[in-house]
C-alpha positions as CSV (number, residue, x, y, z in Angstrom):
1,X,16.3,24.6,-4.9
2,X,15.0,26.5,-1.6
3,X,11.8,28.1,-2.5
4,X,11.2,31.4,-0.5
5,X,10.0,31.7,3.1
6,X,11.4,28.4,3.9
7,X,13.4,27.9,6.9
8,X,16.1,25.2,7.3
9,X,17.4,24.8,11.1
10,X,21.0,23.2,12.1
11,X,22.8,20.5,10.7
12,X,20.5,19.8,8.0
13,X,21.9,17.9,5.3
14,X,20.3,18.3,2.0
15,X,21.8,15.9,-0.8
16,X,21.9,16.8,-4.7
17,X,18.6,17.7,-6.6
18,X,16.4,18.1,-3.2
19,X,13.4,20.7,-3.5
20,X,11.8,23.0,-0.8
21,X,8.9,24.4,-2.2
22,X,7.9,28.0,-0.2
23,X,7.6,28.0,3.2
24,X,8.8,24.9,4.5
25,X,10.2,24.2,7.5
26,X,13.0,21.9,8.4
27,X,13.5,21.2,12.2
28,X,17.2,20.9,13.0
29,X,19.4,17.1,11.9
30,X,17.2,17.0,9.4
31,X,18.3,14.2,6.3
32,X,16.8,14.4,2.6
33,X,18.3,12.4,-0.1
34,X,18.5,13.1,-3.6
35,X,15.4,13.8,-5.8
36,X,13.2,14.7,-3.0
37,X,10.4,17.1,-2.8
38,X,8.8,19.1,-0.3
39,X,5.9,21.7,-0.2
40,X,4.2,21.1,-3.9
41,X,0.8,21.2,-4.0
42,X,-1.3,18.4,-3.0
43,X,-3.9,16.7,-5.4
44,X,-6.9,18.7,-4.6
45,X,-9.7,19.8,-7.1
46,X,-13.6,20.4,-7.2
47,X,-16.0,19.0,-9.6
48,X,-18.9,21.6,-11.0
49,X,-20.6,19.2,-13.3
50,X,-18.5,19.7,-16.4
51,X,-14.9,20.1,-15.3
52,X,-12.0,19.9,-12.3
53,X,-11.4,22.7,-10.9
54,X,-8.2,23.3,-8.4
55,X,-8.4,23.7,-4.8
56,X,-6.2,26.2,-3.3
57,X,-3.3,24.7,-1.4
58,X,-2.3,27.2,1.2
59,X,-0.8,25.4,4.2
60,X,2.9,24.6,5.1
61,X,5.2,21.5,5.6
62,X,6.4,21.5,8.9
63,X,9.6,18.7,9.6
64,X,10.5,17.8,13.0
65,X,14.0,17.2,14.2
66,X,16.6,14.3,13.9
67,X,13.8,13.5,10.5
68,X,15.4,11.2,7.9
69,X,13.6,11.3,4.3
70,X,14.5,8.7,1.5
71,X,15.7,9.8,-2.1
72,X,12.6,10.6,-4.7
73,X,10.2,11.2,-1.8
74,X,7.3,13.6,-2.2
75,X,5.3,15.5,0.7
76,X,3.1,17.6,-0.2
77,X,1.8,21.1,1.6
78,X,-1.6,21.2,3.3
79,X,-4.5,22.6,1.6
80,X,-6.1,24.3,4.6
81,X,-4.2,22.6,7.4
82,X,-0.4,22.2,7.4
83,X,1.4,18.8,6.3
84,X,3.4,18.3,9.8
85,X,6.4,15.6,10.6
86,X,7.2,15.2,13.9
87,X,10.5,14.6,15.2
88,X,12.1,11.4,14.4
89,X,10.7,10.0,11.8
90,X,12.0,7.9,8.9
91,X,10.7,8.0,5.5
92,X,12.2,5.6,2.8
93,X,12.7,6.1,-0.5
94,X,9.3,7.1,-2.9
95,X,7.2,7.7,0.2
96,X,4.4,10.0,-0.8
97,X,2.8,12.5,1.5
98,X,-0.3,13.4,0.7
99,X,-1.8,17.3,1.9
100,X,-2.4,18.1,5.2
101,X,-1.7,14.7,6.4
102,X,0.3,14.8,10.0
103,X,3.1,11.8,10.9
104,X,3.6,11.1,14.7
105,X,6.6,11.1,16.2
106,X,9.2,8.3,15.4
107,X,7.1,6.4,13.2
108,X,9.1,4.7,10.3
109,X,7.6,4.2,6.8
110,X,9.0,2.1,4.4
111,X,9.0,2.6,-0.1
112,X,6.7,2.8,-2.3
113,X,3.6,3.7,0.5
114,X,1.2,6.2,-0.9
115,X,-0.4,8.3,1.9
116,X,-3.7,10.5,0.8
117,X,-4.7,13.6,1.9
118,X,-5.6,14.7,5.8
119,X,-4.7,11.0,6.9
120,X,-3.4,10.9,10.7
121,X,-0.4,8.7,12.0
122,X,0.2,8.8,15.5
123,X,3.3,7.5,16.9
124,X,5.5,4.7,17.0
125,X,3.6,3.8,13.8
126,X,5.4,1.3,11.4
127,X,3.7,1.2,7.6
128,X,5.6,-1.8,5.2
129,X,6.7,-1.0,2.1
130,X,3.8,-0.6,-0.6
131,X,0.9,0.1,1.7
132,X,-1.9,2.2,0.7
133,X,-3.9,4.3,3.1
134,X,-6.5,6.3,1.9
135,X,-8.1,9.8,3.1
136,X,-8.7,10.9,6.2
137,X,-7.5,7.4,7.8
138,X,-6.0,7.0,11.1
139,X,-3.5,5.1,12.5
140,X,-3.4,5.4,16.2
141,X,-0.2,5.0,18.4
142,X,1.8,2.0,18.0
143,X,-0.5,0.6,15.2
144,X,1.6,-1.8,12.2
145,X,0.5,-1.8,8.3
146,X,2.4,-5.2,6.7
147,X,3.6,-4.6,3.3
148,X,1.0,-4.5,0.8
149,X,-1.9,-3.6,3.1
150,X,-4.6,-1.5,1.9
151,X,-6.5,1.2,4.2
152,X,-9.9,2.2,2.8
153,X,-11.0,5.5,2.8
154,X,-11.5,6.5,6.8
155,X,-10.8,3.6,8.7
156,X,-9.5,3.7,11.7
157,X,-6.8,0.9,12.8
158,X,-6.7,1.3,16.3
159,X,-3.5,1.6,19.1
160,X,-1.2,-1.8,18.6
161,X,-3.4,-3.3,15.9
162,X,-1.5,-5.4,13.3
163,X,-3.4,-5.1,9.9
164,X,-2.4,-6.9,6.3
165,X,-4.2,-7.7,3.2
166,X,-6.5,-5.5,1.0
167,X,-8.7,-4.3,2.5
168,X,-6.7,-4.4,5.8
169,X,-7.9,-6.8,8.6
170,X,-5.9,-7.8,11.7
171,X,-3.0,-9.9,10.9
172,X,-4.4,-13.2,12.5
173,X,-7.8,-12.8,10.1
174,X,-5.9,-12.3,7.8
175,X,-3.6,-15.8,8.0
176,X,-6.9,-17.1,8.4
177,X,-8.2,-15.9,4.9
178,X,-4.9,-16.2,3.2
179,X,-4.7,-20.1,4.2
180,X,-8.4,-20.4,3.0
181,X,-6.9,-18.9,-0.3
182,X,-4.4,-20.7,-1.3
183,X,-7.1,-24.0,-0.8
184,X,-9.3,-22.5,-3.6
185,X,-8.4,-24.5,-6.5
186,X,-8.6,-27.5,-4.7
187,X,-12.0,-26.8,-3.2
188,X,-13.0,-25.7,-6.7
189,X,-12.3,-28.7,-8.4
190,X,-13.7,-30.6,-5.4
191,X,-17.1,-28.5,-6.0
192,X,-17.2,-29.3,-9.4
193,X,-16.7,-32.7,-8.6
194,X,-19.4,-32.7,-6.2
195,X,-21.5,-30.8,-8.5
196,X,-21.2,-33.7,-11.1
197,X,-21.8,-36.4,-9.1
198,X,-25.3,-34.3,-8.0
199,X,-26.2,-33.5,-11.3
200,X,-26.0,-37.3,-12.9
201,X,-28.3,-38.4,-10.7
């Protein structure tokens, strides 16, 4: 389905059961596979006290060229700001956009990522598969998310940072913790052991 107002540029190649909501825009080479879709409204609502009430999504999607967008994808239109895409870039299969979040050019994402609202990628950005970034985070140029990561609500991983783990944390920190994990049940039983020994005297 092509919702209306959308525009759709040359040698796009749109595979069964794809969705353009209204007024999206598709640069030109563009690739979406099966299920996908673009321009629904983003997950925004207001609390008065008592109950939810819905945000008005009025911005666009806007795809770059050469773009490549994995089957059962979802990208949702901005709120106030447009969702953009920028040329290049390579979304794999159940990727979620969030609204008004903006994608760098030629950064490569890879399944199951969740991506919330007004969050900014800047290029060359790779995300693993499963990563969760929360609102309004950025990733700067060049920046890497390992598979799994989790990226609390604002933080900034800088230009050519490596992060992994939940909460995210540069990938040498990280080895550090995780090898200082997998000792816990030995140290534990060595505490208790200690704590034994202390508490018979």
């Amino acid at each position: 389905m092509i919702g209306a107002g959308s525009w759709i540029g040359e040698e796009c190649r749109l595979h069964p059961r794809v969705t353009l909501y209204e007024r999206v825009r598709l640069g030109n080479r563009v690739e979406i596979h099966a299920g996908t879709v673009i321009g629904a409204d983003g997950f925004g609502y207001a609390y008065d006290g008592e109950r939810y009430w819905k945000f008005p999504q009025i911005g666009l999607v806007e795809i770059g060229d050469d773009v490549e967008i994995g089957a059962n994808a979802t990208i949702d239109r901005g709120a106030l700001d447009d969702t953009r895409i920028a040329d290049g870039v390579k979304l794999d299969n159940l990727v979620h956009v969030g609204h008004s979040v903006q994608i760098g050019a030629h950064s490569v994402i890879a399944a199951q990522t969740g991506i919330s609202g007004s969050s900014v990628l800047g290029h060359h950005v790779v995300v693993g598969g499963q990563v969760g970034i929360g609102d309004h985070c950025t990733l700067e140029d060049g920046a890497i998310a390992g598979g799994g990561a989790g990226i609390l609500t604002g933080k900034t991983i800088r230009s050519g940072q490596t992060v992994w783990g939940t909460p995210a944390r540069p990938l040498e920190k990280f080895k550090e913790q995780y090898a200082w994990f997998a000792r816990l049940p030995e140290l534990g039983e060595r505490v208790r052991a200690l704590e034994a020994k202390l508490g018979g005297k």
